[in-house]
MIROKOL-894514 format. One record per residue (C-alpha): residue number from 1; x, y, z. Coordinates in nm, 3 decimals, always signed. Layout:
% residues N
SITE num      px      py      pz
SITE NUM       X       Y       Z
...
//
This chain:
% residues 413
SITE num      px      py      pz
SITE   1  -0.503  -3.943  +0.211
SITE   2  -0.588  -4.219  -0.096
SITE   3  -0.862  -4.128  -0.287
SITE   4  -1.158  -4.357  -0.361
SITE   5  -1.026  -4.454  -0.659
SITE   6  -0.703  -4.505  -0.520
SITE   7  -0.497  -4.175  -0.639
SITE   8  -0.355  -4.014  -0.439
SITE   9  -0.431  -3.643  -0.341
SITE  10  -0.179  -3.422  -0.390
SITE  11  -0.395  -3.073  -0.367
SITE  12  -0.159  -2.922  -0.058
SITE  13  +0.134  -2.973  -0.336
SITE  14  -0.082  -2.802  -0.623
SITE  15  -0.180  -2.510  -0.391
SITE  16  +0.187  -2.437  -0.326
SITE  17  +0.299  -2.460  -0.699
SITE  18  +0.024  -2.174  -0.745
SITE  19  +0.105  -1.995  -0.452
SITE  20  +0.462  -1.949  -0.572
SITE  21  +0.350  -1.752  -0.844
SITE  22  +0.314  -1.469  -0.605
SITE  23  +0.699  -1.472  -0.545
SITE  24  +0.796  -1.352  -0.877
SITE  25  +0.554  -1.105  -0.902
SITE  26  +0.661  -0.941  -0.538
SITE  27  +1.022  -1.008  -0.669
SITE  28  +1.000  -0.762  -0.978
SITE  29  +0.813  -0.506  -0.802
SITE  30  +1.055  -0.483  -0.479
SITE  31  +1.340  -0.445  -0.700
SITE  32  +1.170  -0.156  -0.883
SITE  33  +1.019  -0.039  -0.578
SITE  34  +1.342  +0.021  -0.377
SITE  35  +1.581  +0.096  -0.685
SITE  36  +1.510  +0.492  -0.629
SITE  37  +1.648  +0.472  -0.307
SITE  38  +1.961  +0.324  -0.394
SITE  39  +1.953  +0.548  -0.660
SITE  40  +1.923  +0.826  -0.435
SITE  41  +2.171  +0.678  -0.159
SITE  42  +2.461  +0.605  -0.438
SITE  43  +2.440  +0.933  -0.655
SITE  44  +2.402  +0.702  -0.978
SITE  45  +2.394  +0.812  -1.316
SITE  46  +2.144  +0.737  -1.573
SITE  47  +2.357  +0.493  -1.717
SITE  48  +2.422  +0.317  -1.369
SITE  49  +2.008  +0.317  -1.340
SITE  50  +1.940  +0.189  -1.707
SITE  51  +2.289  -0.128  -1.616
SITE  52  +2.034  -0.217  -1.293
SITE  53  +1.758  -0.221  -1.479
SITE  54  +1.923  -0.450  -1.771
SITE  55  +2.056  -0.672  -1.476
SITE  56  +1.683  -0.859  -1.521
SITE  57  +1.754  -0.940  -1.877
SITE  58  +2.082  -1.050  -1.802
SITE  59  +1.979  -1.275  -1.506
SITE  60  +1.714  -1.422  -1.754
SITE  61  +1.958  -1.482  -2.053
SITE  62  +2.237  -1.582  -1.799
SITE  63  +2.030  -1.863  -1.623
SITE  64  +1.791  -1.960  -1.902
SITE  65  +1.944  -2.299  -2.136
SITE  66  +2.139  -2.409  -1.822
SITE  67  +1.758  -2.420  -1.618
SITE  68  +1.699  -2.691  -1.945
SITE  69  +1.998  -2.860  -1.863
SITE  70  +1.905  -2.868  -1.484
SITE  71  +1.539  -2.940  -1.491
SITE  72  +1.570  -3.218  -1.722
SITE  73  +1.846  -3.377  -1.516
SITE  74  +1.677  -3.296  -1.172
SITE  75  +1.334  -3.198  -1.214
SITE  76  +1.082  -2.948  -1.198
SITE  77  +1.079  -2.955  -0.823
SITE  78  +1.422  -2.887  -0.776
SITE  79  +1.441  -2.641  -1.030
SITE  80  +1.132  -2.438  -0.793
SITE  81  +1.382  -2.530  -0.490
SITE  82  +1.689  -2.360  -0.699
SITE  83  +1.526  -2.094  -0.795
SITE  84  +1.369  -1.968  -0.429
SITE  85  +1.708  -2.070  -0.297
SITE  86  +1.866  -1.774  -0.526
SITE  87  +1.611  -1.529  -0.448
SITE  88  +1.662  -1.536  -0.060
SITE  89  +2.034  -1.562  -0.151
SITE  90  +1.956  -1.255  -0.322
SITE  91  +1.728  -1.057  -0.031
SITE  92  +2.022  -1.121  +0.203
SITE  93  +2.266  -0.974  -0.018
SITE  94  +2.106  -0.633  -0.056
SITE  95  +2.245  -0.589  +0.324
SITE  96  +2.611  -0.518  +0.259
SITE  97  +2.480  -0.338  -0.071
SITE  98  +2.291  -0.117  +0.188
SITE  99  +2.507  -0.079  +0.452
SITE 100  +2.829  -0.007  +0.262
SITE 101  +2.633  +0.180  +0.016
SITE 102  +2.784  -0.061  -0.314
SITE 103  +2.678  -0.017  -0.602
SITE 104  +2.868  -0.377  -0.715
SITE 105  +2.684  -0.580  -0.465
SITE 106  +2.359  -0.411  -0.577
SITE 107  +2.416  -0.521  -0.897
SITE 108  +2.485  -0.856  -0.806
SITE 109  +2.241  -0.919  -0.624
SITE 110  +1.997  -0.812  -0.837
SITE 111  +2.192  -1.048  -1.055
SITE 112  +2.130  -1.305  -0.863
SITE 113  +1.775  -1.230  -0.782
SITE 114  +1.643  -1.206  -1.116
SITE 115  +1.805  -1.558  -1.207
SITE 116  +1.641  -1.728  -0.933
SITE 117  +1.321  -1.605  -1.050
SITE 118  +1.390  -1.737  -1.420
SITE 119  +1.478  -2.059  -1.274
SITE 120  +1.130  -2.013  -1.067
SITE 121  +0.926  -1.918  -1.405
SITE 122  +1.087  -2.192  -1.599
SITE 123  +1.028  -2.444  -1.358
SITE 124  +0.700  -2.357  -1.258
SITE 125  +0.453  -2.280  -1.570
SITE 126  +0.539  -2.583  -1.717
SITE 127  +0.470  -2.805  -1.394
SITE 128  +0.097  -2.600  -1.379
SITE 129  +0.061  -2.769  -1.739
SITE 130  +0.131  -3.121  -1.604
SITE 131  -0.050  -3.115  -1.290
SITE 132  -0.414  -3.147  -1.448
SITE 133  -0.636  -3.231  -1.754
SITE 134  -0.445  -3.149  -2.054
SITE 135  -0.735  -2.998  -2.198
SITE 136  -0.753  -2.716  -1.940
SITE 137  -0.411  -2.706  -1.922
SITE 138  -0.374  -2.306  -2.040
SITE 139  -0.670  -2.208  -1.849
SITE 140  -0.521  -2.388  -1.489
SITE 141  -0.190  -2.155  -1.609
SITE 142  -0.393  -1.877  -1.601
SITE 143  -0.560  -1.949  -1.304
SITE 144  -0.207  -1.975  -1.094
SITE 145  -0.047  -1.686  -1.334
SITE 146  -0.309  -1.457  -1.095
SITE 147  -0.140  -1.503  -0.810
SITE 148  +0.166  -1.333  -0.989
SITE 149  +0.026  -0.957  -1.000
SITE 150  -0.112  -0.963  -0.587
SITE 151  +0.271  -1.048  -0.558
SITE 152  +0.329  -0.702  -0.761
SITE 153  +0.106  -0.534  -0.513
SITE 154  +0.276  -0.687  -0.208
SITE 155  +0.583  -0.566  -0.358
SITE 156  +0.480  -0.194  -0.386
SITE 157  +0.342  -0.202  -0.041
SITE 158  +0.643  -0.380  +0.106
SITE 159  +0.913  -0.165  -0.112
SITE 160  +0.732  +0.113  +0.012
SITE 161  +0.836  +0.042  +0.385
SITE 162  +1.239  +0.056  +0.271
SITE 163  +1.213  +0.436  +0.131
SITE 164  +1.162  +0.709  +0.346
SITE 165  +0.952  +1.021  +0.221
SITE 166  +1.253  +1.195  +0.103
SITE 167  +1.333  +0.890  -0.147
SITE 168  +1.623  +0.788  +0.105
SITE 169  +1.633  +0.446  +0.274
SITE 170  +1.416  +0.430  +0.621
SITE 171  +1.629  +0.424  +0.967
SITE 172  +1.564  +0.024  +0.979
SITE 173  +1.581  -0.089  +0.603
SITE 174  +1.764  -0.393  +0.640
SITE 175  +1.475  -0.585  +0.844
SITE 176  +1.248  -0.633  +0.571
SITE 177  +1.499  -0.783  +0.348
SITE 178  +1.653  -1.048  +0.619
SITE 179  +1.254  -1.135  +0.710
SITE 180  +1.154  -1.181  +0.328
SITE 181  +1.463  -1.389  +0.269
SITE 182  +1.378  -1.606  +0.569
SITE 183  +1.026  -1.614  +0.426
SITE 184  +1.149  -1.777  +0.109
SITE 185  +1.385  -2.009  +0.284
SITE 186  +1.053  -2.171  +0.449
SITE 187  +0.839  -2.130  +0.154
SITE 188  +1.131  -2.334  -0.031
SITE 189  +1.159  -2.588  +0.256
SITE 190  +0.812  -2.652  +0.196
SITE 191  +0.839  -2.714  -0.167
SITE 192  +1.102  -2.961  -0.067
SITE 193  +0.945  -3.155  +0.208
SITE 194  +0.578  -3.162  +0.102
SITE 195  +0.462  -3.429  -0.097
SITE 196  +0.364  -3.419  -0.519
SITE 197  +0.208  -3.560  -0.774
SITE 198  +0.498  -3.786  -1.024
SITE 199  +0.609  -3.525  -1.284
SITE 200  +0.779  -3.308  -0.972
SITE 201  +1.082  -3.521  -1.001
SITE 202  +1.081  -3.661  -1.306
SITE 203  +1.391  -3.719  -1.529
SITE 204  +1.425  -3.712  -1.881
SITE 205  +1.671  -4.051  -2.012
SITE 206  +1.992  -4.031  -1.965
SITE 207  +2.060  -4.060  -2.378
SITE 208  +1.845  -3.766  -2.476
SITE 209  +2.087  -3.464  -2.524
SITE 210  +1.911  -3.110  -2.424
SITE 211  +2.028  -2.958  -2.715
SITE 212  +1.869  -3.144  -2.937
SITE 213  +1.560  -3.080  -2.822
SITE 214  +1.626  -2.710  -2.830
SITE 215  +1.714  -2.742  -3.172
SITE 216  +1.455  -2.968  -3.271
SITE 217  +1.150  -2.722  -3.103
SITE 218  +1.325  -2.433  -3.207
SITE 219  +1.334  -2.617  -3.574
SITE 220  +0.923  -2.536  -3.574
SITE 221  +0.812  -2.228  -3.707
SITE 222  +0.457  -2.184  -3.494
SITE 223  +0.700  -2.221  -3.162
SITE 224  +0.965  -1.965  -3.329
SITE 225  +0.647  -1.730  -3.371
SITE 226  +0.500  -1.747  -3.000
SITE 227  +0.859  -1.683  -2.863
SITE 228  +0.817  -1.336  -3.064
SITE 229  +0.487  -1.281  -2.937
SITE 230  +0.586  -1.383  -2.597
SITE 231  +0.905  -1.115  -2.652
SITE 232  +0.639  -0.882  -2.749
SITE 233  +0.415  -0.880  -2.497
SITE 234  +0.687  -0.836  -2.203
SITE 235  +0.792  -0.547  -2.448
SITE 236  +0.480  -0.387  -2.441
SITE 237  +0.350  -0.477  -2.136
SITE 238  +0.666  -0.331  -1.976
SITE 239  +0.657  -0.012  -2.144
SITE 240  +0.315  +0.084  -2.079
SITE 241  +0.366  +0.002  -1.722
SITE 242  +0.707  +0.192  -1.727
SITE 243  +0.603  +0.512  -1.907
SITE 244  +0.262  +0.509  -1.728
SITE 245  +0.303  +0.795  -1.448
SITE 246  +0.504  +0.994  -1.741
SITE 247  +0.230  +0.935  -1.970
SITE 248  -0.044  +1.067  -1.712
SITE 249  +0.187  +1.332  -1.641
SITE 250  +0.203  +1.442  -1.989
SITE 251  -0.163  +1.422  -2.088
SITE 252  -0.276  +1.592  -1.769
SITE 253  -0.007  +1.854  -1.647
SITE 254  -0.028  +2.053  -1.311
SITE 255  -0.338  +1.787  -1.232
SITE 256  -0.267  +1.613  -0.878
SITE 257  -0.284  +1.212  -0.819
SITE 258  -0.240  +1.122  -1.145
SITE 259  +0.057  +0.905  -1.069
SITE 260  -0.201  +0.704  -0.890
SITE 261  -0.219  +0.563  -1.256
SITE 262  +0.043  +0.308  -1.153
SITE 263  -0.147  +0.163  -0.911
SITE 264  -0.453  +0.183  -1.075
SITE 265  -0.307  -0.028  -1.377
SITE 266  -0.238  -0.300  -1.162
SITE 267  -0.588  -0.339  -0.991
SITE 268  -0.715  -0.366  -1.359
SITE 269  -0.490  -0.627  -1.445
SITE 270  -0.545  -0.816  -1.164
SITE 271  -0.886  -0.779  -1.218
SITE 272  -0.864  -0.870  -1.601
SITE 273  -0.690  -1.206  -1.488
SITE 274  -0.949  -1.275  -1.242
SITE 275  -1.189  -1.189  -1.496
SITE 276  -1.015  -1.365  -1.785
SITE 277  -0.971  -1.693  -1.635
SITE 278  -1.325  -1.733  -1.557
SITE 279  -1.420  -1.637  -1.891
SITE 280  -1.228  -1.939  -1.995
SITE 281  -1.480  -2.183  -1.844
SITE 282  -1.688  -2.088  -2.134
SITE 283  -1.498  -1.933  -2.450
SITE 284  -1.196  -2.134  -2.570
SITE 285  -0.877  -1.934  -2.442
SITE 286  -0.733  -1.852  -2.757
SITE 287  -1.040  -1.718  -2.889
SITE 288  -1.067  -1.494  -2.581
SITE 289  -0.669  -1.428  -2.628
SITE 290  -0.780  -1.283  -2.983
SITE 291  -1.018  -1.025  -2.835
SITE 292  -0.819  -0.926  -2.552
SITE 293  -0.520  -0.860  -2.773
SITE 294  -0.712  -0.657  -3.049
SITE 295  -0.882  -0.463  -2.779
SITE 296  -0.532  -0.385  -2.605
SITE 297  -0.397  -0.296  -2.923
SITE 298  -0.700  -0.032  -2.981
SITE 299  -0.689  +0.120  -2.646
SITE 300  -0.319  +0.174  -2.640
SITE 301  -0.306  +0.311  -2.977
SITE 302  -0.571  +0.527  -2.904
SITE 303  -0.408  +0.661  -2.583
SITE 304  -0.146  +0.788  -2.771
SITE 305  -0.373  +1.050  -2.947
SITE 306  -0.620  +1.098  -2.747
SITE 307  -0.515  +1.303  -2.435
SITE 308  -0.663  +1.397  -2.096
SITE 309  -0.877  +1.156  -1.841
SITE 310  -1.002  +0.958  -2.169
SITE 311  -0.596  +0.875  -2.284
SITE 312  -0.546  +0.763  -1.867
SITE 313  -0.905  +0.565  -1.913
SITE 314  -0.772  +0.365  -2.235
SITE 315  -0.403  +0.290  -2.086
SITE 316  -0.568  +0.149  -1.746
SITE 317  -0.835  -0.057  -1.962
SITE 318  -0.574  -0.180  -2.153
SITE 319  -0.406  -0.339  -1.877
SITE 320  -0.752  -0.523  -1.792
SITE 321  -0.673  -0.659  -2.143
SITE 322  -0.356  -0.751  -2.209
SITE 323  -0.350  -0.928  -1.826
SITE 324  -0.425  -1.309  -1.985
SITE 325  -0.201  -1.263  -2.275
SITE 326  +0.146  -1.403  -2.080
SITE 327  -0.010  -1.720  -1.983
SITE 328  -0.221  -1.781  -2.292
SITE 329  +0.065  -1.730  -2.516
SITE 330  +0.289  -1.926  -2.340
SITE 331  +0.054  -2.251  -2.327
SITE 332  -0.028  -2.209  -2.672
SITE 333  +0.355  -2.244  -2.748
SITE 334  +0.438  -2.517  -2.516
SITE 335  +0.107  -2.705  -2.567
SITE 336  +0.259  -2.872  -2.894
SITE 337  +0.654  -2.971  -2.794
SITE 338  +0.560  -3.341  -2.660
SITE 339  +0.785  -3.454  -2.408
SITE 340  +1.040  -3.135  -2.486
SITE 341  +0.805  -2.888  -2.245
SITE 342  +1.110  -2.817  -1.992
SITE 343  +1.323  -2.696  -2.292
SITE 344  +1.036  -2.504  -2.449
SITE 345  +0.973  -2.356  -2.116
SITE 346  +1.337  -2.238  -2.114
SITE 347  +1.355  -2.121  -2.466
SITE 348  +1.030  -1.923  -2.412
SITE 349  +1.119  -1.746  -2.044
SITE 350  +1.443  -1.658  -2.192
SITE 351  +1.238  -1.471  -2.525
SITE 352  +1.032  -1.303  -2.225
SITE 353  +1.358  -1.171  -2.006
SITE 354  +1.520  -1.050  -2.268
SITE 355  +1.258  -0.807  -2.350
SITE 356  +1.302  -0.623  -2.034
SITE 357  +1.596  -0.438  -2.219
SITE 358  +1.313  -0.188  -2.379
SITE 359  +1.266  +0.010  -2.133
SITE 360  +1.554  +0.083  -1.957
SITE 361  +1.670  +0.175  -2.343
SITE 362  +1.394  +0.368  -2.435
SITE 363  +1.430  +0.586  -2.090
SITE 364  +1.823  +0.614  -2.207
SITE 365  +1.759  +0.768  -2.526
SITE 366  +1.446  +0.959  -2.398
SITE 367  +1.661  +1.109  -2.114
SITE 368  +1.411  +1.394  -1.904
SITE 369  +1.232  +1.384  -2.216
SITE 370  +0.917  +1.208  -2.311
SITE 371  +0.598  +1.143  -2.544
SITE 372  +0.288  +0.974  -2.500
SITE 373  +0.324  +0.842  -2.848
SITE 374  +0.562  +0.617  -2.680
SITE 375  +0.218  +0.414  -2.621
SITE 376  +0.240  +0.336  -2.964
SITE 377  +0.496  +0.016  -2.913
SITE 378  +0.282  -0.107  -2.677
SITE 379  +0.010  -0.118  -2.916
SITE 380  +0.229  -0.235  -3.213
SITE 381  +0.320  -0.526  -2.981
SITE 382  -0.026  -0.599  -2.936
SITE 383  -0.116  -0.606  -3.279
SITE 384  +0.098  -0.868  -3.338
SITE 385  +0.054  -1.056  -3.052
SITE 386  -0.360  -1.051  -3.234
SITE 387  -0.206  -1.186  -3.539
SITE 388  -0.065  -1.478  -3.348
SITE 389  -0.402  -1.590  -3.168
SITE 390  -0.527  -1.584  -3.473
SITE 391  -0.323  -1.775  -3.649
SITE 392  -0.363  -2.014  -3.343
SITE 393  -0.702  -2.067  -3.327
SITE 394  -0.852  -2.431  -3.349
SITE 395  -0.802  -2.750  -3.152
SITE 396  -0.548  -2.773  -2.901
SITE 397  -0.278  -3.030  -2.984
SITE 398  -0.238  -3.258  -2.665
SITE 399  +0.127  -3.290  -2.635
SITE 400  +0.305  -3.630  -2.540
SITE 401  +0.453  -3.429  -2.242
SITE 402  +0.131  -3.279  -2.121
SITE 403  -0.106  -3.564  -2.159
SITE 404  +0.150  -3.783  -1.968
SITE 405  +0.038  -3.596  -1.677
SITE 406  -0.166  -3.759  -1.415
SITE 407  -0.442  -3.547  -1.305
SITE 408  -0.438  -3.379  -0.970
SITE 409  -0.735  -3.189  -0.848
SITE 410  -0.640  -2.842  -0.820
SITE 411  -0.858  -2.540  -0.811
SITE 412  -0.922  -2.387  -1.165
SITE 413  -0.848  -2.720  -1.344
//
């Protein structure tokens, strides 16, 4: 329906374009969820487990400048179509992976999986930037980006259902995956049919080659320096959420439900999201960014020395903290490109997938081994992830591509 002032109202369309966020989230935690089980059902080695864990990077690196090719020809719409498209692709194909117990097909679907997400990302945090005020545009980024860790918890309880108490697969394992790729299909059907605000489907000209404007934002240095601290944070953020249950483990031997730890992480980023966005309506977001990030770096560093329930205590408040610094960091990058924001977006995802590799290779060279002054990355990350806020602080810079936007009310905007 028109509004009074004759826009029209495209919140149904907003509210989906958040929701979606939820579909990446349950995405990364199914894979890592049901990945014992193969592991379990194929016999792999630890250089078979670390290859299907660096299947995310690839998928991100694989898919990444062709997205910039793709959403500037088609738009940001399609690209959200594309990428749900290869995710239920992907939830199908984990059948014959299953069934004929192939390793090949597990890979490739998690292949395929992980760049239909990246399309998803790249698609969608830019279009949350362009849906409202450009002046709120990081905290309405925020606001969706909560959505993204109740899909991590959806994914643990779901994953849960395929592995059986003995780490095999269940007697019915194949169920789940046909209904969640069916799921997708609609949500994606939606997307497509459902009616949004101008930028969905908009085109850059025809005479504007992508990779010049690749080179020309990569040509900036402040950009260059949030794709490191964008690298950085998935580096750190995925090794203290990788090492966690070894890290409570190690601190607390012989004591029982400490690899509750994993979960409990996750309720206190969720909550530190929750938490962080509102805090936005009142502190700018980069200032906020700068405390969260030089509190994250504190409790993680001092987790690594100090042991027991107080080391568990600073790892799980550190996730409250570091929960805003994906989003934040990403609009303070983009917030200055101008009408380049799909190739930024592309450019910055990629930085962000490829830093899923440091895990994986720190549990290679760790082996059965491990130390909780592994906690220490996390918290060098951090520390420079502090130096960038504050280097950031001031005055947004309303970019050509964001101010172009019409707004549309959304919740959080």
């Amino acid at each position: 329906m028109p509004q009074a002032d004759g826009r029209k109202n495209y919140a149904l369309g907003a509210a989906l374009i958040v929701a979606m966020f939820a579909i990446w989230g349950l995405s990364h935690r199914l894979y890592d969820t049901i990945l014992p089980g193969f592991v379990s059902a194929l016999s792999l080695s630890e250089f078979q487990v670390s290859l299907a864990h660096w299947v995310r990077t690839f998928g991100y690196i694989l898919i990444a400048i062709p997205s910039a090719f793709f959403l500037r020809a088609f738009g940001y719409k399609a690209g959200v179509v594309g990428g749900l498209g290869c995710f239920a692709v992907a939830m199908f194909m984990f059948y014959p992976a299953e069934t004929q117990h192939s390793y090949v097909f597990f890979l490739i679907a998690g292949l395929i999986a992980n760049c239909g997400v990246a399309l998803l990302e790249i698609a969608a945090d830019p279009w949350v930037m362009r849906i409202g005020r450009p002046e709120t545009a990081i905290r309405r980024l925020n606001f969706a980006q909560t959505l993204n860790p109740v899909g991590l918890l959806i994914g643990m309880v779901l994953g849960a259902q395929f592995i059986s108490a003995d780490g095999h697969f269940g007697k019915f394992p194949i169920q789940p995956y046909i209904v969640i790729g069916a799921g997708v299909l609609l949500f994606a059907y939606l997307i497509d049919n459902v009616k949004f605000s101008p930028e969905a489907t908009e085109r850059a000209p025809k005479d504007e080659r992508t990779l010049d404007t690749i080179k020309e934002i990569f040509a900036k240095a402040d950009f260059r320096f949030g794709l490191a601290a964008l690298a950085l944070y998935i580096a750190g953020h995925t090794v203290l959420w990788g090492f966690a249950v070894q890290y409570g483990e190690s601190v607390l031997p012989g004591v029982g439900g400490v690899a509750g730890i994993a979960v409990w992480t996750l309720y206190a980023f969720i909550a530190g999201r929750i938490a962080g966005t509102a805090l936005m309506y009142v502190i700018d977001p980069v200032r906020l960014m700068v405390a969260f990030a030089a509190l994250a770096t504190a409790l993680t560093g001092a987790a690594a020395f100090v042991h027991g329930w107080p080391g568990i205590y600073c790892v799980v408040s550190a996730s409250f903290f570091m929960s805003i610094l994906f989003p934040t960091i990403f609009g303070v990058a983009a917030r200055d490109v101008g009408k380049n924001l799909k190739s930024a977006s592309a450019l910055l995802i990629m930085a962000s997938g490829s830093a899923n590799v440091v895990p994986p290779t720190i549990a290679l060279i760790l082996g059965t081994g491990f130390s909780p002054y592994v906690v220490l990355l996390p918290s060098l990350c951090f520390a420079v992830i502090t130096v960038y806020a504050l280097k950031s602080r001031g005055p947004a810079v309303k970019s050509a591509s964001v101010a172009a936007a019409p707004h549309v009310p959304v919740a959080g905007a």
